[in-house]
N, C-alpha and C positions, 0 to 999 in steps of 0.2 A: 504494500500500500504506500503512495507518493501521498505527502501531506502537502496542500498548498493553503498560505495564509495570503489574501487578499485584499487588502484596502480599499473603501471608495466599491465594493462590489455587489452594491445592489443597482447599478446605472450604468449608462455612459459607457467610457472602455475599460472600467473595472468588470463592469456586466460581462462585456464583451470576449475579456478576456476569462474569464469563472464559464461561461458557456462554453466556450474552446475546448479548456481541458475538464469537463463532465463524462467520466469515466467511470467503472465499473472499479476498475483498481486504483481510483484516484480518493482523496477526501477531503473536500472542499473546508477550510477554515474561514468564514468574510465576515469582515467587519466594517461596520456599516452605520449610518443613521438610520437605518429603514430595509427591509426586509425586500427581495424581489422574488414574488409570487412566479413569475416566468422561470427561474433559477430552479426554484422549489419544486413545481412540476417535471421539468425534464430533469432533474436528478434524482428524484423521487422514479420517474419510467423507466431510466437507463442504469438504475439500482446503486446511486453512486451517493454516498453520505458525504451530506451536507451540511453544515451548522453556519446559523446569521449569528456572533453576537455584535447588538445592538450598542452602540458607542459614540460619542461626539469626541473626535479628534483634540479638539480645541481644548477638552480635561486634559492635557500632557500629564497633571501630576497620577493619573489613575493607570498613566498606561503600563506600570509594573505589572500590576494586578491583572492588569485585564491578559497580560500576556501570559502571565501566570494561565490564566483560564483557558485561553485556548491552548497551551501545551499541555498540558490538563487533559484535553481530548484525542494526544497524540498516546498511541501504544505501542509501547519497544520491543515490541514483539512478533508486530507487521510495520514495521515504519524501516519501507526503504530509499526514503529521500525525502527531506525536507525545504521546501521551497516558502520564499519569501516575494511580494508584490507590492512594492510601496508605490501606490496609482492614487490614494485621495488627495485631492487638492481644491484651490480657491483660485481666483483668478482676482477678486477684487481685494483689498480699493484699486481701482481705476482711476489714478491722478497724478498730476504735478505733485513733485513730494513739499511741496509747501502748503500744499490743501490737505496733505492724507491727514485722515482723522485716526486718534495713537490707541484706541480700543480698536474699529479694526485692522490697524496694524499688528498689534496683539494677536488677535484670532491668527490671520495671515499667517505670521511667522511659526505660531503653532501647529496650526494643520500642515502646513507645506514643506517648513524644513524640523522644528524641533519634535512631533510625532514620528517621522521618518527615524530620524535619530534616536530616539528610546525605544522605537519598535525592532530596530536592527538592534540594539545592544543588547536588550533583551531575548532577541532570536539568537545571538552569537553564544549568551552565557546560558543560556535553558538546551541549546543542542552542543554544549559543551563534548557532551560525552557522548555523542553519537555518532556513529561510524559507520554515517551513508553521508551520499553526497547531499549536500547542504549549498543553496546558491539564494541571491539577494538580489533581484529586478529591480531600479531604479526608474519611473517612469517619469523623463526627464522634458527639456527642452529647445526648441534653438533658443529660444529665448534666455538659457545660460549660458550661449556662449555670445547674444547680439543683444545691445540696450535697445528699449523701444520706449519710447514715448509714454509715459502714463503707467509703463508697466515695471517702474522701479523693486515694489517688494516681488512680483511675479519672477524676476528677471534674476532678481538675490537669493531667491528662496530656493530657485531650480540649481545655478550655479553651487550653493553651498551644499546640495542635496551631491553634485556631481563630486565635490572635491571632497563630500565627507567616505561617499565612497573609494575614493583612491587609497584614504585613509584606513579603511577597512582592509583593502585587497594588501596595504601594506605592513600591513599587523599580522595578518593571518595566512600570509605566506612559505613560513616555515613551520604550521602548523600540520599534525600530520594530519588529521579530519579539515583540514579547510574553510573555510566560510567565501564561495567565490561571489563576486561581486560585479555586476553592470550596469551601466546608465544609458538608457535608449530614449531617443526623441524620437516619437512616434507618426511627428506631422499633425495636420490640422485633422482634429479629428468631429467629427456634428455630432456634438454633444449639448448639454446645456449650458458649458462654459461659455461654448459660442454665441448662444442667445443671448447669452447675459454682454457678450464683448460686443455683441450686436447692439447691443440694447444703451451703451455709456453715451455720454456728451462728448460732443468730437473737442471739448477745450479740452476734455480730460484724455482722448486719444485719438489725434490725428490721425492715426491709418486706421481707424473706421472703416472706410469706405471700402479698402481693399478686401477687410473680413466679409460684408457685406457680399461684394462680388463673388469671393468665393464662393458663396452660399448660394447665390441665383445662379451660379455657372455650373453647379453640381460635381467642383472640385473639392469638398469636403469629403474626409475621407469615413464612409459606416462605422463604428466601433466595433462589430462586427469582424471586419475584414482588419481592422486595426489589431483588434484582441487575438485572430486566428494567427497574426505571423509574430506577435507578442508571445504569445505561446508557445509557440512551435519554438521557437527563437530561445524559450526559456529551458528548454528541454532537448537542445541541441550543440552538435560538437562547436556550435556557431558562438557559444556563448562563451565569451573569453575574456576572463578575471582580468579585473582591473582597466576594461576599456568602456571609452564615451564613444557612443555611435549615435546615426540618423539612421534611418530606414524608410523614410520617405521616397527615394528613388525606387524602392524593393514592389510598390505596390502595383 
């Protein structure tokens, strides 16, 4: 049995990706603000266990606990591999950083980069002692590697998400069990982050317009098809400790 823990996956390309690998010998760990009933069904048909727990990222102080709880549901006795998917995120505030307002910059930095960070530290010391392959999905951005307009903490929180993994891949390099580590930017994916970038004041992000277009030109990319090579990608020789990648040409 492959354990995968999930983030952000009751939606979006957390969804996306949780439907890809629903499997019979797989066991869905996600955590989530909300439950997806679509999940529930096809893993419940294709006989493959599933657990939602229920969680707001933005508690950082509880995420021991809650880690605790979903390793809790892992058994050392069919557990041969354990996989990690740091995919939830915010996209706002949306603004000049002389307008951001410092509660939700707050949430921001919580969910986006310091969640990520206690959810991988706690995945690294709870599979300490376990001796299958162990690997850690960064679900990243171009936006960490290019500034954009309006998108300051967006921009911060993906970049620091990418360098805290190098950090990782460079701790647990001479470990004989591992912890491997990747950061993948997925490309623009039609999600409701979109809506929402659709939806700002263009004083707060100039390139509006182009999101916009994407969206009538039907270059947004399904999460669907986003989550299938998320997937595959996570559980292939393709997946190589310690590197930042795009995969947007791949689609």
């Amino acid at each position: 049995m492959k354990y995968f823990i999930i983030t952000g996956a009751s939606k979006g390309l957390g969804e996306g990706i949780a439907l890809e690998l629903i499997k019979e010998e797989h066991h869905l760990l996600c955590i989530s603000r909300t439950e997806s009933d679509q999940l529930k069904k096809i893993a419940a048909a294709k006989n493959c266990p599933l657990d939602f727990f229920l969680f707001d990222l933005a508690f950082s102080h509880d995420i021991p606990d809650l880690m605790q709880r979903v390793f809790d549901s892992i058994h050392p006795e069919e557990n041969s591999g354990v996989y990690l998917v740091n995919n939830a995120g915010l996209i706002q505030p949306v603004s000049r950083v002389e307008d951001m307002d410092a509660d939700a910059v707050d949430v921001h930095m919580r969910v986006n980069l310091l969640a990520p960070m206690l959810i991988s530290s706690a995945f690294i010391r709870l599979s300490r002692h376990m001796q299958v392959p162990k690997r850690i999905l960064n679900i990243s951005s171009g936006a960490a590697q290019n500034p954009y307009y309006g998108w300051s903490c967006y921009c911060t929180g993906k970049a620091g998400m990418e360098m805290f993994g190098l950090c990782i891949s460079e701790e647990q390099k001479n470990e004989a069990y591992p912890v491997e580590t990747m950061s993948v930017a997925p490309g623009i994916i039609d999600t409701e982050m979109q809506t929402t970038i659709r939806g700002t004041d263009d004083r707060d992000f100039i390139h509006k317009q182009k999101f916009v277009e994407l969206k009538e030109s039907g270059q947004l990319v399904p999460p669907a098809l986003a989550g299938k090579k998320l997937a595959s990608l996570l559980l292939s020789d393709g997946f190589r400790d310690g590197e930042i990648t795009d995969i947007r040409d791949s689609y």
